[in-house]
C-alpha positions as CSV (number, residue, x, y, z in Angstrom):
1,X,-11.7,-23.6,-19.5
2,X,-13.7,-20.6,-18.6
3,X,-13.1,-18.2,-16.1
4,X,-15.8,-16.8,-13.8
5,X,-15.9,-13.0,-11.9
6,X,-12.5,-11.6,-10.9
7,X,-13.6,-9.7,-7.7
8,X,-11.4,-7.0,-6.2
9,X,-12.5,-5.9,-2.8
10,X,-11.4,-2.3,-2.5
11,X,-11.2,-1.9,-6.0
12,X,-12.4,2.0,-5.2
13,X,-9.1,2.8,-3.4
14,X,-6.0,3.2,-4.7
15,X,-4.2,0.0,-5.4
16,X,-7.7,-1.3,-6.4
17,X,-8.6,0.6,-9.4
18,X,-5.1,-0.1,-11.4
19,X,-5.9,-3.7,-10.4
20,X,-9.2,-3.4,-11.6
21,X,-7.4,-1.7,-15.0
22,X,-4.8,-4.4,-15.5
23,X,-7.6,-7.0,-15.0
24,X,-9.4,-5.2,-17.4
25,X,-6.6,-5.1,-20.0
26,X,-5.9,-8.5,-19.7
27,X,-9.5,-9.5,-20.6
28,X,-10.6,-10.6,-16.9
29,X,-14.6,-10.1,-16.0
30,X,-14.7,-7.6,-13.2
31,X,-16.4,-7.1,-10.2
32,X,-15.5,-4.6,-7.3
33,X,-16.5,-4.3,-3.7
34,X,-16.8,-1.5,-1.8
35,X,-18.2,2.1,0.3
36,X,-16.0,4.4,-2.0
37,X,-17.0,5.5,-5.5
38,X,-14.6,5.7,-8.3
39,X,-14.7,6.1,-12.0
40,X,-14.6,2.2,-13.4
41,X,-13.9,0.7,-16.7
42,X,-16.9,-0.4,-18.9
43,X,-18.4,-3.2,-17.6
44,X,-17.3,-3.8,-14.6
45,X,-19.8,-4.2,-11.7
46,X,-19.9,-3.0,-8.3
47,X,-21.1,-3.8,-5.1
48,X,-21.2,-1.0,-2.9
49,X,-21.0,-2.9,0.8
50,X,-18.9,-2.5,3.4
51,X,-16.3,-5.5,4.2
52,X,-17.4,-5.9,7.8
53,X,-21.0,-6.7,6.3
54,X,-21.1,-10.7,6.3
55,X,-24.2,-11.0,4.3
56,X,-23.5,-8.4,1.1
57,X,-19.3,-10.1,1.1
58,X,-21.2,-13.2,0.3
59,X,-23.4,-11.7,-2.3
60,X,-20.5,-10.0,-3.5
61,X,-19.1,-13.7,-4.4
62,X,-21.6,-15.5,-5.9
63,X,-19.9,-17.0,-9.3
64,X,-16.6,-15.4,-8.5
65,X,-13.5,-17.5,-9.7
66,X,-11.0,-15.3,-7.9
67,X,-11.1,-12.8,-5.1
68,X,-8.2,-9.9,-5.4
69,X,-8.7,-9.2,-1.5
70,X,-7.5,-5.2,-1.0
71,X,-10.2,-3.9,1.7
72,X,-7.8,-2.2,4.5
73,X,-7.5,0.7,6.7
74,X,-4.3,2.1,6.3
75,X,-2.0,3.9,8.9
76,X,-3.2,7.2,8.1
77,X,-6.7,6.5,9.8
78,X,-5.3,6.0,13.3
79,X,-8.1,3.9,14.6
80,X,-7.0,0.3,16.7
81,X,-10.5,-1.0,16.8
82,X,-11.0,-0.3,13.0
83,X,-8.1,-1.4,12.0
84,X,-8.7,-4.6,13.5
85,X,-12.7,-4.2,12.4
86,X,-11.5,-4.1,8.8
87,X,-8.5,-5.5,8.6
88,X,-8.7,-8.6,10.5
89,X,-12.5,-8.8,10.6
90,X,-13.5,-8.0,7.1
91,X,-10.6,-10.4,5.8
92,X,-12.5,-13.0,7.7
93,X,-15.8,-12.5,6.5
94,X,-14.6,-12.4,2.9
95,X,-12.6,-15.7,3.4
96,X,-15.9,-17.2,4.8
97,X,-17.6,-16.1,2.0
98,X,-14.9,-17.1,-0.7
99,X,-15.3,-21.0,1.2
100,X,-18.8,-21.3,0.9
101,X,-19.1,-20.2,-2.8
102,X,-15.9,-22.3,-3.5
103,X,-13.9,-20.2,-4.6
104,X,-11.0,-20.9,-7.2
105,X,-8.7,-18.5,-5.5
106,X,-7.8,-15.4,-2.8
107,X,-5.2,-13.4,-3.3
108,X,-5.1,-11.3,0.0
109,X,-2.7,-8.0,0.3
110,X,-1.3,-8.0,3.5
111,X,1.4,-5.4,4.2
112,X,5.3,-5.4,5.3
113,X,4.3,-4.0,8.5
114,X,4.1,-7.5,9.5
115,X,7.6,-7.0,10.4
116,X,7.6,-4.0,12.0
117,X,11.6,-2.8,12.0
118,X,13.5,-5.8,11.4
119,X,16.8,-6.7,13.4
120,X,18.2,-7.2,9.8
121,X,17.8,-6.7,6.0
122,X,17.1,-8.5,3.2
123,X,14.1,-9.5,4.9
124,X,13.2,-12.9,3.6
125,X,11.2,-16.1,4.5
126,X,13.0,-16.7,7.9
127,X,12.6,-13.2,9.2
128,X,10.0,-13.1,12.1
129,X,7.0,-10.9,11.9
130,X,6.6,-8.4,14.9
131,X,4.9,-5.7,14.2
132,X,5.6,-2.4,16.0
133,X,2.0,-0.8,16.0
134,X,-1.7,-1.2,15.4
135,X,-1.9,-1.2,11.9
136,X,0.7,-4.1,11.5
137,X,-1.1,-6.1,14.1
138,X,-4.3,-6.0,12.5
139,X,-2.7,-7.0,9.3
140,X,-0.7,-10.2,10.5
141,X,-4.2,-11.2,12.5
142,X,-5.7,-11.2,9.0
143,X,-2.3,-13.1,7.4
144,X,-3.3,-16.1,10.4
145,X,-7.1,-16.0,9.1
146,X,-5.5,-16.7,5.7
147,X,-3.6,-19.9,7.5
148,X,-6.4,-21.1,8.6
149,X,-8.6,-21.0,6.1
150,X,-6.0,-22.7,3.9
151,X,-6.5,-25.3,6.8
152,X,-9.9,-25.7,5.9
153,X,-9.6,-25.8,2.1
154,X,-9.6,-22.5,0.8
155,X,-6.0,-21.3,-1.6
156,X,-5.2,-18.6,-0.5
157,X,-1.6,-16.6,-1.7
158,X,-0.6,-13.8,0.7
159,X,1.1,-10.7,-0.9
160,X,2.8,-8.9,1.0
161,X,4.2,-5.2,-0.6
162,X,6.3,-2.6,0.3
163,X,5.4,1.3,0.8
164,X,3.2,1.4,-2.9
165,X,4.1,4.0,-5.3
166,X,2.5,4.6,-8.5
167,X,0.6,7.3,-10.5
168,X,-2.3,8.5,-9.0
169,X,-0.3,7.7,-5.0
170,X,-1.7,10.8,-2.5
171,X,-1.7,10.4,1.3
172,X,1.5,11.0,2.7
173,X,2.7,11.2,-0.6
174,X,0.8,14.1,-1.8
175,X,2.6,16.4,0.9
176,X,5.9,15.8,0.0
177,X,5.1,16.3,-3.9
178,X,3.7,19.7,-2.7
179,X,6.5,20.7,-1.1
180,X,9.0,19.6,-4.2
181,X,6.4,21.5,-6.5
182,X,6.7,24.7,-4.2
183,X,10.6,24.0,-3.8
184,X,10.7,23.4,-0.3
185,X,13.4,21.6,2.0
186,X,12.7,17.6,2.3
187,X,13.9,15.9,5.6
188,X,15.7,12.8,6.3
189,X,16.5,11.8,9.3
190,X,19.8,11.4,10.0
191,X,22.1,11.0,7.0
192,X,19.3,8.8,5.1
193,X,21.4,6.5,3.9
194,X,18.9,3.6,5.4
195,X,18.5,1.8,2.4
196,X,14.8,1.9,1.7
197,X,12.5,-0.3,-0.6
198,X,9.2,0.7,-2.4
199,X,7.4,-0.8,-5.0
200,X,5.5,0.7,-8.4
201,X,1.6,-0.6,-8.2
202,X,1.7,-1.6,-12.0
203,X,4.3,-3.8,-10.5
204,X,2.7,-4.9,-8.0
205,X,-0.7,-5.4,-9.9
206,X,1.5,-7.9,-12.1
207,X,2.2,-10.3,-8.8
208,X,-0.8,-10.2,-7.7
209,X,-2.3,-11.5,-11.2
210,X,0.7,-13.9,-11.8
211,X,-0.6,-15.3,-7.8
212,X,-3.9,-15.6,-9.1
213,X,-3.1,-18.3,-11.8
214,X,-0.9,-20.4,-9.5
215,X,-2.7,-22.7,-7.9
216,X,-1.3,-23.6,-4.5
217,X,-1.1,-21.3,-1.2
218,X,2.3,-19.3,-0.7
219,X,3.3,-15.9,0.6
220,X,5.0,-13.7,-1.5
221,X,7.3,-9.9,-1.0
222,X,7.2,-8.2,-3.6
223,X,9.2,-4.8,-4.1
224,X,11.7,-2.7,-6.3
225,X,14.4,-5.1,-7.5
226,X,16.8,-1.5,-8.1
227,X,16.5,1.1,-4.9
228,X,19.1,2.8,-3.0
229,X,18.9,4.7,0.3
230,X,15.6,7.2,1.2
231,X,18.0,10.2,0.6
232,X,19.1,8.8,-2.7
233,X,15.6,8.0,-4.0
234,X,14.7,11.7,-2.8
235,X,17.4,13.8,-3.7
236,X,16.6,12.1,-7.6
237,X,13.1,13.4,-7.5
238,X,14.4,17.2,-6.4
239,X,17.1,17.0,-9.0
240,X,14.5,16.1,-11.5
241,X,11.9,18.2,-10.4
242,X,14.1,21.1,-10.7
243,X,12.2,23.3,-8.4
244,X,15.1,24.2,-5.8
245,X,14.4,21.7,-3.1
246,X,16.8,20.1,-1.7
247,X,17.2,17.1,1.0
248,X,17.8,17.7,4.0
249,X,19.1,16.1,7.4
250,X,17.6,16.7,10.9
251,X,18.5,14.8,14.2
252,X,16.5,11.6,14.3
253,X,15.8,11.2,17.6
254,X,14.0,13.9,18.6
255,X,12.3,13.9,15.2
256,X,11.3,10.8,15.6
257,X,10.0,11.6,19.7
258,X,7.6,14.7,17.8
259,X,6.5,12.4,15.1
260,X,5.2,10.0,17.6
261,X,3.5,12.7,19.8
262,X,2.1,15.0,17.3
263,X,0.2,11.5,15.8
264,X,-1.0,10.8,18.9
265,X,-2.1,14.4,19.6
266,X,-4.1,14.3,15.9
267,X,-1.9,17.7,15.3
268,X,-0.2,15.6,12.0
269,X,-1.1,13.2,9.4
270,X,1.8,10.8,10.2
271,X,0.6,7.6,11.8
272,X,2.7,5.3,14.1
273,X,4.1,3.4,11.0
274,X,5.5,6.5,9.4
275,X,7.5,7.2,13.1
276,X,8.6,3.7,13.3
277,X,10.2,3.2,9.6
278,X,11.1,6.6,8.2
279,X,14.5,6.6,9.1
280,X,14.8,2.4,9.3
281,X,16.1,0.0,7.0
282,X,14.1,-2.2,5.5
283,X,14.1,-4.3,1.7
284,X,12.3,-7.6,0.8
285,X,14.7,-10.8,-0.9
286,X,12.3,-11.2,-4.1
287,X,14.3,-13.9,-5.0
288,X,11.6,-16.7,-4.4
289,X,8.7,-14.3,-6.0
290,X,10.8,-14.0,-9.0
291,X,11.5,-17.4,-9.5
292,X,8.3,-19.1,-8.5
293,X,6.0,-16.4,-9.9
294,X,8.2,-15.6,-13.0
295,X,7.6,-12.1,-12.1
296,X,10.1,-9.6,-11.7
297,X,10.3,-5.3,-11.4
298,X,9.7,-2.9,-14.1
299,X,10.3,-0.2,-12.1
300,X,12.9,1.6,-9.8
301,X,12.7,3.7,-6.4
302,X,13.5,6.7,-8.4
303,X,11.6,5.6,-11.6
304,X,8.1,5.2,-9.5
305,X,8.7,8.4,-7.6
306,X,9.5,10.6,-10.5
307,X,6.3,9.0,-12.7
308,X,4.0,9.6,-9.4
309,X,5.1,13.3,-9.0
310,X,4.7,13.7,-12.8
311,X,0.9,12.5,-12.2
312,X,0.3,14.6,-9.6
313,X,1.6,17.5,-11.2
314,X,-0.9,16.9,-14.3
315,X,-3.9,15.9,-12.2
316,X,-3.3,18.8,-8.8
317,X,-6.0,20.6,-9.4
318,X,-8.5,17.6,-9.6
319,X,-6.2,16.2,-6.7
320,X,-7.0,18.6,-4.5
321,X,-10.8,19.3,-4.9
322,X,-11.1,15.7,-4.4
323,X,-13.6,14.6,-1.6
324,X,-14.7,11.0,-0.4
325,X,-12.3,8.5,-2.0
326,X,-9.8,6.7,-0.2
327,X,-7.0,7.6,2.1
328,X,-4.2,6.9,-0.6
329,X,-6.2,8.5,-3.2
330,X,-6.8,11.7,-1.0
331,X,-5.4,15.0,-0.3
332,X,-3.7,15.3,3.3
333,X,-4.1,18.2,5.8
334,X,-0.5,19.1,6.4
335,X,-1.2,19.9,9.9
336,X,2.0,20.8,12.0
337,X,4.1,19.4,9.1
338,X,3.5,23.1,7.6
339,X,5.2,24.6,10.3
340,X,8.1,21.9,9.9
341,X,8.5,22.7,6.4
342,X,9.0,26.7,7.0
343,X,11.5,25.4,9.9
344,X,13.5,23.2,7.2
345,X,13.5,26.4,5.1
346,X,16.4,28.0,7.3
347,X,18.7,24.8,6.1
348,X,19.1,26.4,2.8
């Protein structure tokens, strides 16, 4: 049987285009949706539309088998009524869209924010979802969209990942690679031995394609199936950067109390997210995704991190002039965080 338009909405940002390139490689027609440019594999279209647009989501899926649904504001942009905007409203419009031009398929990426900090770990198919801020919120309003539009005919699978890592990851990423490049003191809070999940986005592209040719809605976590604690995970990326950093504990509490206010103040990058989890707990049971998707981890937490600071090592320069693309695939202003690496600097 033949197989109409994979489209990937947000195929500009950073999870997108290595979707788009696995799709690609696995002989899938492409099309993407989106506001952002980015350099795209022969052939495959684009749509340059915003989400919240009703009428170009619905151009966007005209003879489209299956929608890869990525479009999201992410914590770094700090903004309740876009998050919900985008998140919530531009999953609707696109699951609208996917119902009237019958649609095979949606795959929509949702986020482990859902849960906000759970009471306990492995978080699994039973553990409630109460989200601790904004971002989360918007995200589980689009996960009930999904529900009902299930209701009303439309498969849907709901992915939900932990924190993406992967070549080409920036954001909050990119500040902590600069400051292992330069040899600089990374913080835990703590003793950062919360055990702490992430998960490679070739890995993740891989469940997201195995969801797509399952027919039937479900909700699947997908994450590292090896990790260890955050200072683990970080003290392997100093050791084999080599540079002189080191990790690094500092109280939690009151890191956590200048986190939260120097967010909310626009005087650092960190979002609310980023003060509720860093030093938290939290790892998905990928049990069921293994076993119903036959899917399972290439990569570890200290595999992903080294193979995203070796990217970002090759590509700084290029990094770092970079204007216009998407959060995760941007530079970050370091804000106050520079002053809190110089103060981490007397822990030597």
């Amino acid at each position: 049987m033949s197989e109409g338009v994979h489209l990937v909405t947000g195929g500009a940002g950073y999870f997108g285009t290595l979707l788009v390139d696995a799709l690609v490689s696995a002989g899938k027609k492409v099309r993407i949706l989106d506001i952002a440019d980015a350099d795209l594999p022969a052939g495959v279209e684009k749509v340059r539309a915003d989400i919240r647009d009703r009428a170009a989501v619905e151009r966007a899926c005209e003879g489209v088998s299956v929608v890869h649904h990525n479009v999201a504001l992410v914590p770094l942009a700090k903004d309740k009524q876009a998050f919900f905007a985008v998140n919530e409203g531009g999953t609707k419009n696109l699951l609208e869209a996917a119902l009237r031009q019958k649609v095979r398929k949606v795959v929509s990426m949702s986020s482990s924010a859902v849960y906000g900090a759970p009471d306990k770990n492995p978080v699994d198919d039973e553990t409630p979802r109460i989200p601790g801020e904004d971002y989360g919120r918007a995200k589980l309003a689009a996960e009930r969209l999904c529900k009902q539009y299930v209701e009303r005919g439309v498969d849907v699978t709901v992915i939900r990942p932990r924190t993406i890592m992967g070549h080409g990851r920036l954001g909050i990423m990119q500040i902590l690679f600069e400051w292992v490049r330069e040899g600089k003191n990374i913080p835990v809070l703590g003793r950062g031995d919360n055990l702490y999940q992430f998960v490679h986005a070739d890995d993740l592209a891989s469940a997201c394609i195995k969801a797509a040719d399952r027919p039937g809605a479900s909700t699947y976590n997908v994450g590292a199936e090896k990790f260890g604690t955050m200072r683990e995970t970080l003290e392997a990326l100093c050791a084999y950067a080599g540079t002189g950093s080191k990790v690094v504990s500092v109280p939690g509490g009151p890191a956590v109390a200048m986190m939260k206010l120097t967010s909310r103040i626009g005087a650092s990058p960190l979002g609310a997210y980023h003060a509720l989890m860093y030093g938290r707990e939290m790892y998905f049971d990928v049990s069921r995704t293994k076993r119903e998707l036959g899917w399972s981890a290439r990569f570890s937490n200290e595999e992903m991190f080294v193979d995203s600071y070796d990217w970002y090592l090759r590509h700084r320069t290029e990094v770092l002039g970079r204007t216009g693309a998407s959060h995760h695939r941007s530079p970050v202003k370091q804000g106050v965080l520079s002053a809190v690496s110089k103060a981490l600097d007397f822990a030597r």
